[in-house]
C-alpha positions as CSV (number, residue, x, y, z in Angstrom):
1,X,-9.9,-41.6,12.9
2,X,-9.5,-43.4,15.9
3,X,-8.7,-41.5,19.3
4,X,-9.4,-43.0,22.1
5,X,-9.3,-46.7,23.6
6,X,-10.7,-48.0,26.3
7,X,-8.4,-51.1,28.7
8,X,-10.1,-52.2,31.8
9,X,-12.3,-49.0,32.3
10,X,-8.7,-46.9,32.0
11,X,-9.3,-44.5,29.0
12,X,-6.1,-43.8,26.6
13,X,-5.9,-41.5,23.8
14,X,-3.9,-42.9,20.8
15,X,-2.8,-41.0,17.5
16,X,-2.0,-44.4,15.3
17,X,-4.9,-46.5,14.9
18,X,-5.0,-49.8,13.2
19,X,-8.1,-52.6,13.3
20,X,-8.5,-56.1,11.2
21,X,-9.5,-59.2,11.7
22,X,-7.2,-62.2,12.0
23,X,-8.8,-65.7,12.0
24,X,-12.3,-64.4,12.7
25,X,-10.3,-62.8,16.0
26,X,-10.1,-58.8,16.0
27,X,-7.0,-56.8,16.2
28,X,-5.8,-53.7,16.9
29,X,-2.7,-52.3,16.5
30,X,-2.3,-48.4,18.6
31,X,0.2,-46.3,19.0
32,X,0.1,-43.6,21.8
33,X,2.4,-41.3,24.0
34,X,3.1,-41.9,28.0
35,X,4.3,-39.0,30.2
36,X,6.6,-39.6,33.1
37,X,3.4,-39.0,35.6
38,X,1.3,-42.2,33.7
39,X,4.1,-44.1,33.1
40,X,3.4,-46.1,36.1
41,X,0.0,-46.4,36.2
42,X,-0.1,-47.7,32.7
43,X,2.4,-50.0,32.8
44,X,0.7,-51.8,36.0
45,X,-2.2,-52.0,33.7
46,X,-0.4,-53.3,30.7
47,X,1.6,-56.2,33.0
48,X,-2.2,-57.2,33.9
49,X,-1.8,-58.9,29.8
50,X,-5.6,-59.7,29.6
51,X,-8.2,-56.7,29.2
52,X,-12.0,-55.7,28.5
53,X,-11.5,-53.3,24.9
54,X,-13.6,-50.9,24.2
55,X,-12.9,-48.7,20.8
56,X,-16.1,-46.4,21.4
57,X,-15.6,-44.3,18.1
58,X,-16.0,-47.8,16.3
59,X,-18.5,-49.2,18.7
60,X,-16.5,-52.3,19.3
61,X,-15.6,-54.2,22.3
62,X,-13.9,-57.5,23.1
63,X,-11.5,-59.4,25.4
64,X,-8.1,-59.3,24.1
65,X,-4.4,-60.1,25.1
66,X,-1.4,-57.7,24.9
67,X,0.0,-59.9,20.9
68,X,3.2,-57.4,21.0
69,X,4.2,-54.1,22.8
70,X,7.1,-51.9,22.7
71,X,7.9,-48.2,24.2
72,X,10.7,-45.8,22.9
73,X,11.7,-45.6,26.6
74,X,12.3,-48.3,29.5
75,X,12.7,-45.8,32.2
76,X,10.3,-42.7,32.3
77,X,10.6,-41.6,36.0
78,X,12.3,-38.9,35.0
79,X,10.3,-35.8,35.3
80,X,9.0,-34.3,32.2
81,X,10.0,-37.5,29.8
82,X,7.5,-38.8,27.0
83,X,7.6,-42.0,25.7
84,X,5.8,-43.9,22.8
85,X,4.4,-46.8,23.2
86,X,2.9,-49.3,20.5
87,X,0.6,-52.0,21.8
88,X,-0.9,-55.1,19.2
89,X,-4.4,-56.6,21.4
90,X,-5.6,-60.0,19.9
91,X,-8.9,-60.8,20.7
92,X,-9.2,-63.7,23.3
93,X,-12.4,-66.6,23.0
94,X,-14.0,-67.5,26.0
């Protein structure tokens, strides 16, 4: 199983993992927690939209666009809070 991904050089561990291939485009589906201390720092990545992918237990990489993206929390500056997040990356041509 699946881990870890890789978004712009930012490593992020996931515990749901889900890859096929949709109109000759990959896609992953992942599924991961954020503490209070990341929150920010991944959701300035994620507002970026467009990212290098690297899945290197499945030796894949691509550039991909945020398809759909959700998190169980909209506000995790409260100390000690833990959200999940679910992010869906579509692979991007060109």
């Amino acid at each position: 199983m699946v881990k870890e991904i890789i978004l712009n050089k930012t490593s992020i561990n996931v515990y749901k993992y889900e890859e096929k291939t949709e109109n000759g485009l990959q896609k992953i589906s992942v599924q991961f927690k954020v503490t209070s201390e990341e929150y920010h720092d991944i959701t300035t990545l994620l507002y970026k939209g467009t990212f290098d992918v690297k899945v290197p237990e499945r030796d894949l990489s691509f550039r991909a666009k945020i398809y759909q993206y959700s998190t169980s929390f909209t506000n995790l500056y409260i100390k000690g809070q833990v959200g999940d997040f679910m992010l869906v990356l579509l692979e991007v041509k060109g």
